[in-house]
C-alpha positions in Angstrom: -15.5 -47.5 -4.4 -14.3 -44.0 -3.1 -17.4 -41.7 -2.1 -17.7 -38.4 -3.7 -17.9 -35.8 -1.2 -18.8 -32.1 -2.4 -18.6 -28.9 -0.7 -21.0 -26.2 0.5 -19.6 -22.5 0.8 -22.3 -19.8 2.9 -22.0 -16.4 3.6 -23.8 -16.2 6.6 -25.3 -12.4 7.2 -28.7 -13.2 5.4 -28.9 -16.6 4.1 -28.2 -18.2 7.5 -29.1 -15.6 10.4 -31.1 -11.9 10.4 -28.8 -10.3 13.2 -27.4 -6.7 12.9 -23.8 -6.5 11.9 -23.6 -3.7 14.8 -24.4 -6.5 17.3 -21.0 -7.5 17.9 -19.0 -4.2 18.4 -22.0 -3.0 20.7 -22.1 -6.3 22.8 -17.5 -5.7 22.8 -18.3 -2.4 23.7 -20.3 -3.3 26.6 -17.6 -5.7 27.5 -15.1 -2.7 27.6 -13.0 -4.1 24.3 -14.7 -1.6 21.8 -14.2 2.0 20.9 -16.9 4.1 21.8 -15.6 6.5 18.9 -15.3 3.6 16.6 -18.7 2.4 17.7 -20.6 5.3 16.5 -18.9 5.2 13.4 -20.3 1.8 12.9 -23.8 2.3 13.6 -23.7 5.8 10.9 -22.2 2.5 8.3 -25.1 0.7 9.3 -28.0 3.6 8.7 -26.0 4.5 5.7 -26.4 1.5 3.8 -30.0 1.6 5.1 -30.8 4.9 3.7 -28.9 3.9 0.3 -26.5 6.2 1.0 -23.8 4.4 0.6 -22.8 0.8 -1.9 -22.8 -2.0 -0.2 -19.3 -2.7 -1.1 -18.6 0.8 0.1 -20.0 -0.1 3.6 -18.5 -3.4 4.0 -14.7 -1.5 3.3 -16.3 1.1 6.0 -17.7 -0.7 8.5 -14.9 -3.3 8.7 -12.4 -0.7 9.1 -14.1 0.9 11.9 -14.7 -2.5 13.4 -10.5 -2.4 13.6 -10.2 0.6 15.2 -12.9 -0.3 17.5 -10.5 -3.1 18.8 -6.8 -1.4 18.4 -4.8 -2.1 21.5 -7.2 -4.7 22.6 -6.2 -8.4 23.6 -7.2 -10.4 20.5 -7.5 -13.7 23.4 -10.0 -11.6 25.1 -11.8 -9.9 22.2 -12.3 -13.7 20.9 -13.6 -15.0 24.0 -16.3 -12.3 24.6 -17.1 -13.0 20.6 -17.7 -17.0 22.0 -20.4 -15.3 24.5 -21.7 -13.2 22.0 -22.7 -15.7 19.4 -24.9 -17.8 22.3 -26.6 -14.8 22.5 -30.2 -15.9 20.6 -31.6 -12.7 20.6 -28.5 -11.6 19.0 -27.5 -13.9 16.6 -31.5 -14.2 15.3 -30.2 -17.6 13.1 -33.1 -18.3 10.8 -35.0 -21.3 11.4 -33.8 -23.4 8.8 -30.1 -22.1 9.2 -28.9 -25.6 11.7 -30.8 -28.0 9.4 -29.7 -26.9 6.0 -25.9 -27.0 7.0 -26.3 -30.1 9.0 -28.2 -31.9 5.3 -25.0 -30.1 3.7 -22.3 -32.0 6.1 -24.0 -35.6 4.8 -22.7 -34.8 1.6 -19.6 -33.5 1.8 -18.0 -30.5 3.2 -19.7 -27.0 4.5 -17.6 -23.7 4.5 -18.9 -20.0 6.1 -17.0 -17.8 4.1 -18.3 -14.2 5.6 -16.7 -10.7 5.2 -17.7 -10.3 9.3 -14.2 -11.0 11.2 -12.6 -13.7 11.2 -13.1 -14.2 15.4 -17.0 -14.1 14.8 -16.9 -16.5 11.6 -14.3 -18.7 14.2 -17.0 -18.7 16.8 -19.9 -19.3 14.9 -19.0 -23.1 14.4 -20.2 -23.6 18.4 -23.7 -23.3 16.5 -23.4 -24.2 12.9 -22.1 -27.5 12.5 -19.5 -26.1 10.1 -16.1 -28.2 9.0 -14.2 -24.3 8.6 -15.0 -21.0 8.6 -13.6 -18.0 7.7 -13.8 -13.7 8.2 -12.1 -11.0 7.8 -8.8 -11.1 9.4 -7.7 -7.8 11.8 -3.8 -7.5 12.3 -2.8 -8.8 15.6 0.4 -7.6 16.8 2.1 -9.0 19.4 -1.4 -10.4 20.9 -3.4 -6.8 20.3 -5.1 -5.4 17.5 -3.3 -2.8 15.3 -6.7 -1.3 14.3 -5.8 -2.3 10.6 -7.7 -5.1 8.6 -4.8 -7.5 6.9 -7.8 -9.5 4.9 -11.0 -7.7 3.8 -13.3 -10.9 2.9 -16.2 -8.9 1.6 -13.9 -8.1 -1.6 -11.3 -10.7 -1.3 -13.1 -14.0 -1.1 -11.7 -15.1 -3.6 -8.8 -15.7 -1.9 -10.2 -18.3 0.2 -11.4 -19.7 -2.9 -8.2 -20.1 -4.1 -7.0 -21.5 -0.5 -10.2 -24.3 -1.1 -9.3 -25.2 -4.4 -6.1 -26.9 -3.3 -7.6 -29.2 -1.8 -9.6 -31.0 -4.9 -10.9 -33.7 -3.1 -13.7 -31.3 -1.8 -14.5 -30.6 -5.4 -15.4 -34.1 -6.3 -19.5 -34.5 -5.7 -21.8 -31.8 -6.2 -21.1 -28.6 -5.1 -23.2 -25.9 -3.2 -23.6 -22.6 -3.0 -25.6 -20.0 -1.0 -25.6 -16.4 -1.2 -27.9 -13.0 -1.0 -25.5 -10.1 -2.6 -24.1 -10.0 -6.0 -20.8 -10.0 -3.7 -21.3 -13.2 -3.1 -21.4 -13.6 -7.0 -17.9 -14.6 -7.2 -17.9 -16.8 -4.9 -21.4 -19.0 -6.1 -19.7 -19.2 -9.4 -17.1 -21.7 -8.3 -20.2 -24.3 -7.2 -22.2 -26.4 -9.3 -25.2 -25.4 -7.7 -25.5 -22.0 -6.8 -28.3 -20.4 -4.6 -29.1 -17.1 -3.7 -31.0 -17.8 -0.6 -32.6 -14.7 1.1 -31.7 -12.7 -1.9 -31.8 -8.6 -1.7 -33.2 -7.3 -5.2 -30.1 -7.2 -7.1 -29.2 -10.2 -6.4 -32.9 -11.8 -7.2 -32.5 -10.3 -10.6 -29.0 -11.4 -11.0 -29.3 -15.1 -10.0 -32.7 -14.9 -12.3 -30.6 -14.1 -15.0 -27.9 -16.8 -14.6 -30.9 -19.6 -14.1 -29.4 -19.9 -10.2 -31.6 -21.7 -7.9 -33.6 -18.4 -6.1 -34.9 -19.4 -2.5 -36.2 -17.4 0.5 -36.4 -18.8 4.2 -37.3 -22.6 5.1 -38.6 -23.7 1.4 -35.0 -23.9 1.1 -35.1 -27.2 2.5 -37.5 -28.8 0.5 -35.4 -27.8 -2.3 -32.3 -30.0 -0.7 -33.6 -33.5 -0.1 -32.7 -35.5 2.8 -30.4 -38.1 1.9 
């Protein structure tokens, strides 16, 4: 008898850890392999989205794009190697308490994807502590080992392309499939599962999942709503 095996896709700002997404270019820049400039462009994305100054998909194209120009004409080896440090970082990362466990009951049935509009480096390095099969960001150009301070893959509105990438592979389609989310970004994305969850939801999202009768949790009770096996 073959086993059904399903999938689990996270975004991972929110649901799995509380860290600010300025974290990372400040810790590069105090490595010496982030803009300054670029830097304080990222921190006014940051307090704009705070103030509701800004859409969240408005600060997601922002930020990101700043976060590109922060690393132009750095070495994309050592930008990804400082990233590794970065993510060991506790105090940094601030993972939520459930966020090892609930991936971990996700890998014994099936499959578990991060799918996060962060870069592609940080999603990369992130599976050193989530147990996660693949992960994927936002993908900066690299040209000829440097960053061109141009984003080739914005996954905060373009997930759907890894979607797409997933979906050839049906096999991870064939048990029950999870998936966890806090923006109506994520929307898209929690559409393709069988079992969506807004986990850590902001308002909007609350209201939306409410209204398409998604599973709504916030902060451990999420594992008492997945069973061991």
């Amino acid at each position: 008898m073959v086993q059904r095996r399903g999938i689990a896709l996270f975004d991972v700002d929110g649901p799995l850890r509380g860290g600010n997404i300025a974290h990372w270019p400040e810790y590069l820049a105090q490595e010496g392999l982030f803009s300054i400039v670029a830097l304080e462009k990222v921190r006014a994305d940051v307090i704009a989205l705070h103030s509701k100054r800004t859409t969240y998909k408005e600060f997601a194209k922002n930020i990101l794009n700043h976060m590109a120009q922060g690393v132009k004409g750095q070495s994309a080896k050592k930008v990804k190697a400082a990233t590794r440090k970065f993510v060991m970082q506790p105090n940094l990362m601030k993972l939520h308490p459930h966020a090892v466990e609930l991936v971990n009951r996700m890998n014994q049935r099936g499959i578990s994807v991060a799918v996060t509009a962060q870069p592609h480096e940080f999603a990369e390095a992130l599976m050193q502590i989530l147990p996660f099969h693949m992960a994927f960001g936002t993908e900066l150009e690299v040209v000829g080992g440097k960053y061109s301070g141009q984003v080739k893959r914005n996954l905060s509105i373009e997930k759907g392309t890894i979607l797409k990438e997933l979906k050839r592979h049906p096999q991870y389609w064939r048990g029950i499939s999870y998936g966890f989310g806090d923006r109506v970004t994520d929307a898209n994305m929690l559409r393709e599962t069988t079992k969506p969850i807004a986990l850590n939801p902001d308002e909007k999202m609350r209201k939306y999942a409410k209204r398409k009768k998604w599973g709504i949790a916030k902060g451990s009770n999420i594992l008492s709503r997945i069973r061991k096996r």
